[in-house]
N, C-alpha and C positions, 0 to 999 in steps of 0.2 A: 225828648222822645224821637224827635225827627233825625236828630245827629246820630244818638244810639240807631236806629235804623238803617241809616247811612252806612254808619259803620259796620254792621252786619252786613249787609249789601255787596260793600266794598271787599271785604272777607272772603264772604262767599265768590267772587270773581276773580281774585288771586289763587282760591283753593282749584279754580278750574283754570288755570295758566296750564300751555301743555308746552310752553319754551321758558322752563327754569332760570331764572339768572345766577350763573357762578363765579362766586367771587375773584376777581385776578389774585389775588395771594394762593387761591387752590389750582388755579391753571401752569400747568409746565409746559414749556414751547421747547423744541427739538428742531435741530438741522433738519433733518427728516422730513418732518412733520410740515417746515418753511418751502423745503424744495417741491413737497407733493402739492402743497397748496400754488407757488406760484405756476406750476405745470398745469393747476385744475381752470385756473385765472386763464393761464391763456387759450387751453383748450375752448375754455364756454368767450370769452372775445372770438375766436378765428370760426367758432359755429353760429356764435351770434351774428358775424360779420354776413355769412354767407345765407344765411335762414333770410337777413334784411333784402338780398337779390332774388332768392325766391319769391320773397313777397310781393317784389315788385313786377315780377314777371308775370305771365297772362298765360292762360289755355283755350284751348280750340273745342266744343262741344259741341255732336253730331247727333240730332234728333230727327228720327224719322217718321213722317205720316203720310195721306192722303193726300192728292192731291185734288183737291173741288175744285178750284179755277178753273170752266170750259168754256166760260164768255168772251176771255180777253183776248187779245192778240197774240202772237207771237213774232217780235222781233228777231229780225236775220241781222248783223253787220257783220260786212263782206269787203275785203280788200285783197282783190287777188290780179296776176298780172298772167296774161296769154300773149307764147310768141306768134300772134296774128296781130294782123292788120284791124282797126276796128269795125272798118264796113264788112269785115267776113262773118264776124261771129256775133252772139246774142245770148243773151242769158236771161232765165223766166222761171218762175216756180209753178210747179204742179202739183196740188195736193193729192191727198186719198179720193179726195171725192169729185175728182176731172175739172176741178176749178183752177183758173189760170189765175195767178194775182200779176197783176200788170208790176211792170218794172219799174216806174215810173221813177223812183228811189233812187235808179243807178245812175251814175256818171261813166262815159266811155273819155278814156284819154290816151292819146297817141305817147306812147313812151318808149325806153329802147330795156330791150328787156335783160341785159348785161348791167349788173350791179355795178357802181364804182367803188375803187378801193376802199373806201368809207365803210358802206353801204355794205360789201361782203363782211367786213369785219364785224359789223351790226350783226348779222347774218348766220354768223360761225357762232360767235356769242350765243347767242338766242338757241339754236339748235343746242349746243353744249349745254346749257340752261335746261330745256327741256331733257335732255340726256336722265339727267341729275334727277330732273323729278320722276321720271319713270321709275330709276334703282332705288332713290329716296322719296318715298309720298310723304315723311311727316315734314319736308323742307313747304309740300303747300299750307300749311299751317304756317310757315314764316310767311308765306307770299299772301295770306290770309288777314296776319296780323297790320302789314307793310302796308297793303293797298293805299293808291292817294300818297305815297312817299316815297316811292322806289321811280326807278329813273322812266322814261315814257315808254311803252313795247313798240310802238310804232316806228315803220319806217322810217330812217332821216333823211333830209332834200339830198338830192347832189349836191356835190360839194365843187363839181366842175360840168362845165358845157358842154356836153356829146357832140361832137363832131358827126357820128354814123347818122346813121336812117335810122327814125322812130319805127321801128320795124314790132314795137310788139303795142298793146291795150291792156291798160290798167282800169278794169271795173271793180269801183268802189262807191261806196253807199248804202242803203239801207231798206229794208224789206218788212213788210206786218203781213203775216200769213195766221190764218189759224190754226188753233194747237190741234193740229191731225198730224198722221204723218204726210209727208213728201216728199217731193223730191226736186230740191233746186239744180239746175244745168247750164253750161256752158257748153255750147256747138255750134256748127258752122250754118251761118243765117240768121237775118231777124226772124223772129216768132210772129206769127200772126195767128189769131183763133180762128177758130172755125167751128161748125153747132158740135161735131163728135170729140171736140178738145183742142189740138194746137198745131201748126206743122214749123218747122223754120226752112226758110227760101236760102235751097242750099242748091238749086242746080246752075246758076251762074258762078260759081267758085271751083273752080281748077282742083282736082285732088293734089297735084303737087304743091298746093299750099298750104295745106293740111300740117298743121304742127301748133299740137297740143301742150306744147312744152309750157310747165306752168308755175306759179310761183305764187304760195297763197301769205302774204302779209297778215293776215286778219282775216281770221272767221270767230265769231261767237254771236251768242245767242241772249237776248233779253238785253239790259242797260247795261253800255258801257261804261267800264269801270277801271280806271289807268291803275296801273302796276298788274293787273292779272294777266297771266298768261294762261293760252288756250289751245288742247296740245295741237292742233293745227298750225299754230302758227310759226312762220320762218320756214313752211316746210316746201321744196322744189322738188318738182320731176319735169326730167326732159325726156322726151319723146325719142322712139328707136324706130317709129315707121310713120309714115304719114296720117294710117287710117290705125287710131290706137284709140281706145277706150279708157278714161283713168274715171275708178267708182272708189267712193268714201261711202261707207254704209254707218251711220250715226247717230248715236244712244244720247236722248238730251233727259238730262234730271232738273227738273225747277230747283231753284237753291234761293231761300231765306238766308241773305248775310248780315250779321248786327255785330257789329264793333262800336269798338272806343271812339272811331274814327267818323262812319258813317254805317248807315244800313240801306240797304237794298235789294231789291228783288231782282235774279241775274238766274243765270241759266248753267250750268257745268255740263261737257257730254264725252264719252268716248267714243274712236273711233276706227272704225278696220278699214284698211286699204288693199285696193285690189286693182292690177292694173294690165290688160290685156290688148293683141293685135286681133284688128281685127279682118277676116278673112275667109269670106263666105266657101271659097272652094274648100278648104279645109274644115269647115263646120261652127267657126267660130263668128257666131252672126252679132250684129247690132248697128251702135250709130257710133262714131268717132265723137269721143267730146269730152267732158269733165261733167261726170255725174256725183253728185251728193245727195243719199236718200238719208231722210232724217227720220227719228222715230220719237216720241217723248212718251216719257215712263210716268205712270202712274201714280209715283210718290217721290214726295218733296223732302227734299232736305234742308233742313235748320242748323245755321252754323252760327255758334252763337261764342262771343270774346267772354272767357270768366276771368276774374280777380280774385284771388286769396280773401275773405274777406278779415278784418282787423282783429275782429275777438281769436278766431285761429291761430293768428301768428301770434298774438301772447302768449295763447296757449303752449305752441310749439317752444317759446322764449323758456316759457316755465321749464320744461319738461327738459329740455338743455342745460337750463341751470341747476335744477334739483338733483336731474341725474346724474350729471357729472359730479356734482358736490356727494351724490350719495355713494357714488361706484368707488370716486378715490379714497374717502374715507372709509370703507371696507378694504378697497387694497391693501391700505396705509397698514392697518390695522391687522388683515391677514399676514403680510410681509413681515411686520414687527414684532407678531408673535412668533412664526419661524425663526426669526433672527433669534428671538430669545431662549429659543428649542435649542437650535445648535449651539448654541454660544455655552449652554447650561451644560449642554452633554460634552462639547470637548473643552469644558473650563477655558475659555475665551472671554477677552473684554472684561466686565465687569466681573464677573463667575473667576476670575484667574484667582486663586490662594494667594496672599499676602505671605513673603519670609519674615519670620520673626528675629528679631534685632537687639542687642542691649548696646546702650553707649556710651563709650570710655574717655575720659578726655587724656588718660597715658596713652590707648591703644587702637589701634583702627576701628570706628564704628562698626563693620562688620566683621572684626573676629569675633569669634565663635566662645560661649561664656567656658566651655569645657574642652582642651583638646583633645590627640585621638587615643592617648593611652591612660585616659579618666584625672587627668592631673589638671590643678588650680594656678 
């Protein structure tokens, strides 16, 4: 009883087979039929091939919210070089709210503010670099992926002994300001407070020393993070008057970055430049210096590494290999019925009429059994 059931079983699961097997004595194989198939063969290899480097490659995904963080700090790092002397000038942040945060962070260093061969080359790079990102934004999605592996953005030592006078100051270091807006400066004088806010002790400095000419290495915002670049940096302006104003007005967005690599909380920002003389007889009033006012935006951005994940790319594998097998074989199929259209209609190939023949062993196999005036 249990075998009889079996075998009905068995039956029944054959009768629902939906891939027939047929016999090889009923299959016929065609030149044809060999060239389309090994065409189909290497089509689904050379898409298989290249589906496997998609798989392996990554994308960049850009999710936007709110930003609630109002407790925490905001980190400044600043590496910027001014051609002065460093007893002239000083640099200090001022918030929205007339609160000074002490500079205590920064470093003043006597440097010469002429690049060396090296060092311009660094320099040229870098700006071309930023070029590129400007025309091309989806290359920061390569500088995204990259981070922690790409060469260092920072400045490199000299590579030889200046001879001249340290004639300029290189302030660098680092700043915790709260997330308001403000405005960080560099001008002539240390800064001292005072109850109404700050002044800097600039009447002992010669206006003929005056030169703002400047060179910002590094600026960004939040934890640093080697390979990113920040469009500020690499960027120079030198000075056309003594008493000249250079303003960066700056849009900072908080950025969640999570890779393969590492994840961190970091800062991206744009920014306008604007740079004027200044000169009260003519109306153009203010203070000589290098102004940065900063703003931060209200929403954050999440940048997040995705992967292909595995059951997809099978999927894709499928869909490669069925439909290739499926399109050539209707080709195959469309073509070879046309072949057999024409061939049919101007009696070609197969379809060609056969001459009829009798054969003699006295007389040529194809003379003809009657000649042309009906005689044997």
């Amino acid at each position: 009883m249990r075998r009889l059931n079996r075998k009905k079983a068995l039956n029944f699961v054959k009768e629902l087979d939906a891939f027939p097997k047929v016999p090889e004595s009923y299959v016929e194989t065609t030149a044809s039929g060999g060239t389309v198939s090994v065409l189909a063969f290497t089509a689904m290899a050379l898409l298989a091939f290249f589906e496997f480097f998609v798989y392996q490659d990554t994308w960049m995904k850009y999710e936007y919210e709110v930003d609630k963080d109002f407790t925490s700090k905001l980190r400044i790092n600043i590496d910027i070089t001014v051609a002065m002397r460093c007893q002239f000038v000083g640099a200090d942040v001022l918030d929205l709210a007339e609160t000074m945060v002490a500079s205590d962070g920064l470093q003043y260093e006597p440097v010469v503010f002429d690049l060396s061969p090296q060092q311009r080359l660094w320099q040229r790079t870098l700006l071309l670099i930023q070029n590129r990102l400007r025309e091309e934004h989806s290359l920061q999605d390569v500088i995204f992926k990259n981070v922690m592996k790409g060469s260092p953005t920072a400045l490199p030592p000299r590579e030889d002994d200046p001879t001249q006078a340290l004639n300029a100051c290189r302030i660098h270091g680092h700043l915790y300001v709260n997330k308001v807006a403000g405005n960080f400066h560099i001008t002539v004088g240390k800064a001292i407070p005072h109850p109404r806010g700050h002044a800097h002790l600039a009447a002992l400095v010669s206006h003929e020393t005056y030169n703002f000419s400047h060179r910002i290495d590094h600026l960004s915002f939040g934890e640093v993070i080697p390979g990113i670049l920040n469009p500020l940096d690499g960027t120079e302006k030198v000075s056309s008057d003594h008493n000249q104003m250079f303003q960066y007005f700056i849009t900072i967005v908080p950025t969640k970055l999570q890779t393969y690599r590492l994840s961190a909380d970091t800062h991206q920002y744009s920014v306008t430049e604007r740079e004027r003389v200044i000169n009260h007889a003519a109306g153009s009033h203010g203070v000589s210096g290098i102004f940065m006012k900063y703003d931060i935006s209200s929403l954050m951005v999440k940048v997040t590494e995705q992967h292909m994940p595995l059951w997809q790319f099978l999927v894709r594998l499928c869909g490669i290999v069925g439909g290739i097998f499926s399109t050539t074989g209707m080709l195959h199929s469309l073509v070879g019925s046309c072949v057999d259209v024409v061939c049919c209609r101007f009696k070609l190939g197969v379809y060609k009429p056969k001459s009829r023949t009798i054969l003699d062993g006295h007389v040529n196999s194809l003379t003809p059994l009657l000649t042309e005036n009906g005689e044997h």
